[in-house]
N, C-alpha and C positions, 0 to 999 in steps of 0.2 A: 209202219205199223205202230199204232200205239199199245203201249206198256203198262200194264193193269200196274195198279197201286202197289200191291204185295211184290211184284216182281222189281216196281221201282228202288224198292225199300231193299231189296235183295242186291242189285244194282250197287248201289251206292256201298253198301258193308263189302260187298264183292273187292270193286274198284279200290276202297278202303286198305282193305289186305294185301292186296296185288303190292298198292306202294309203299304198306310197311313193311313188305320184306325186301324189296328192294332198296327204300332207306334204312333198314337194320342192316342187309350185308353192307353194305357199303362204307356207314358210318364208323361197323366192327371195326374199318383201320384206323379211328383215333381211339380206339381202346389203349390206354397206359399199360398193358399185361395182356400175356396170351391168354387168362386164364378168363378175365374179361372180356376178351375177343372172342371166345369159344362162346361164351354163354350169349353172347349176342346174335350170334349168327346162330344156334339152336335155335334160340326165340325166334329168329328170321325161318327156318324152315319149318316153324308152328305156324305162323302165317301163311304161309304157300299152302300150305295143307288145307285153312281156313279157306283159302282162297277155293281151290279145289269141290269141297264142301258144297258152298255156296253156287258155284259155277253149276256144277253138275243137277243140283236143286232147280235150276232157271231151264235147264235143258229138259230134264223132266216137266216142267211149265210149259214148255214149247215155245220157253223164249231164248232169243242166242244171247248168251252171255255177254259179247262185245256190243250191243246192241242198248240191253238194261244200262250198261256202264259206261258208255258212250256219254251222257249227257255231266257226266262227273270228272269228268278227266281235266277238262279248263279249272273248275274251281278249287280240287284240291291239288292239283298241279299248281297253282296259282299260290296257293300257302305255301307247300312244301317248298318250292321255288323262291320266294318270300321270306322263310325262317329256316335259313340255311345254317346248320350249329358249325362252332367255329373250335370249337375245341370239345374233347368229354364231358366235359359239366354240360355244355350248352346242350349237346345229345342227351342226356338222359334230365333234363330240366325237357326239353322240347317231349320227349318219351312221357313223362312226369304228369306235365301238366297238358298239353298241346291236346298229346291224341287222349287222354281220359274227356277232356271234353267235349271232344266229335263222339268219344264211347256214348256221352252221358244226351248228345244231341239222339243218338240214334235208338239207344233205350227208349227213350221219350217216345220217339214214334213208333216199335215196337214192339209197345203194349196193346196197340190197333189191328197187329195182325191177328190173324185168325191161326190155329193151329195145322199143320206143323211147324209154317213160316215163322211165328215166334218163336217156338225154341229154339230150332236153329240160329236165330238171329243174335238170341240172349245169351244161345253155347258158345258162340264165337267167340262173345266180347266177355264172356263170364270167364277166360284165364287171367289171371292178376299178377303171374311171374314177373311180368314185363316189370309194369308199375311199381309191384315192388321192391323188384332188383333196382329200380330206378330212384325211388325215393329213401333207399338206403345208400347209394350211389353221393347224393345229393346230400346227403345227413354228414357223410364221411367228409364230402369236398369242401362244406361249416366248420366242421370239428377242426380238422388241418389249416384252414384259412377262414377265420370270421368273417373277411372281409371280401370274400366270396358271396356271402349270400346278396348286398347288395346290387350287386351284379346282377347274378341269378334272378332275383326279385322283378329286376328292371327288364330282363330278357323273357321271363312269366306272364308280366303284362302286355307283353309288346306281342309273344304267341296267343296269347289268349284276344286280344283284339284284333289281330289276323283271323282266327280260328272262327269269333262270332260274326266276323262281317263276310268269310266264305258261309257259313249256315245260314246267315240272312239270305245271301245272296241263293242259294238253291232252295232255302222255304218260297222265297218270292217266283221262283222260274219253274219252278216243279209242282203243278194242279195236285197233280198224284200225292204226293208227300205232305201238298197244304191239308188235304182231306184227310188225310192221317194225324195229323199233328190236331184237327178240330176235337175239342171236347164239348160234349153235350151241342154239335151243331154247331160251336163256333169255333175261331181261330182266334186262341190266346199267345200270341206270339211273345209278348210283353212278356207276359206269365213263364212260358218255357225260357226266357231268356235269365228271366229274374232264377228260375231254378239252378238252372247250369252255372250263374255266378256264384248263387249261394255253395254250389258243391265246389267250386273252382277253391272259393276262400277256404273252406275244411280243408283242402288237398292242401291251400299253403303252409297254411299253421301246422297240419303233421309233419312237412319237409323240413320245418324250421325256417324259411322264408315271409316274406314280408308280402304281403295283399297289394 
């Protein structure tokens, strides 16, 4: 059965959540403190809940949930698999910059849906706990080791060119989504890419990291 536009877009934020909370518990065991392991795994059960949200939204649709998010599972399984953090900075550098990205891919198409699928889409992605538990995370682990950000900087670039060659890759295999991403009847891909970099470079400079 094909999957109307609005439902695809639901789909994908769906799937989205499911595996950040799955990589948030998870990652909670390189937290350096319980006190940072608690707050990651809350943030992790804001996610399930998102999750939830959304799911229930698609059944209302009278679409099945595992269905919409079916077509997502390869490519962002594909990154997360890809940009495995290796220690707590890498976690909340991958937090930081990685998923604000996919946030800022998904806003983008977003703005096409019709009500009430937007806001639910834009409530999802509108908590910033995460981000900015993370890019104080990130500020701390400069302050302590200069020579940290290097690193970091190198490991930003390398998520972020994962992150736009999985949204290439599902702008180009998803009809549904290309049609969404069309402004004024075309597809400026170029354009949504050039945007998502410009917000990527703002995100390094506030962490103290290098572009």
């Amino acid at each position: 059965m094909s999957v109307p536009a609005y439902a695809d877009l639901l789909g994908l934020v769906a799937f989205g959540e499911l595996l950040a909370f799955e990589r948030m518990a998870g990652d909670a065991r390189l937290a350096p403190d319980l006190s940072r392991r608690a707050a990651l795994n809350e943030m992790a059960a804001a996610e399930i809940v998102n999750y939830r949200r959304l799911a229930d939204r698609l059944t209302a649709l009278n679409v099945l949930p595992e269905e919409a998010m079916a077509p997502y599972v390869e490519p962002l399984q594909a990154y997360h698999d890809s940009t495995e953090p290796r220690d707590w900075a890498e976690v909340v550098t991958k937090a930081y910059v990685g998923d604000a990205i996919t946030d800022d891919f998904v806003r983008e198409i977003a703005d096409a849906l019709a009500e009430p699928d937007r806001a639910l889409v834009l409530d999802v992605l509108h908590d910033s706990r995460y981000a900015d538990f993370a890019a104080e995370e990130i500020r701390v682990a400069v302050a302590d080791d200069p020579r940290v950000a290097g690193r970091l900087s190198m490991w930003a670039r390398r998520l972020v060119g994962e992150a736009l060659s999985q949204a290439g890759r599902v702008a180009a295999e998803r009809a549904a989504l290309t049609a969404l991403i069309a402004r004024n009847g075309r597809v400026d891909v170029a354009g949504l890419f050039g945007r998502l970099t410009s917000a990527h470079t703002a995100r390094m400079v506030a962490a103290g990291l290098n572009n």
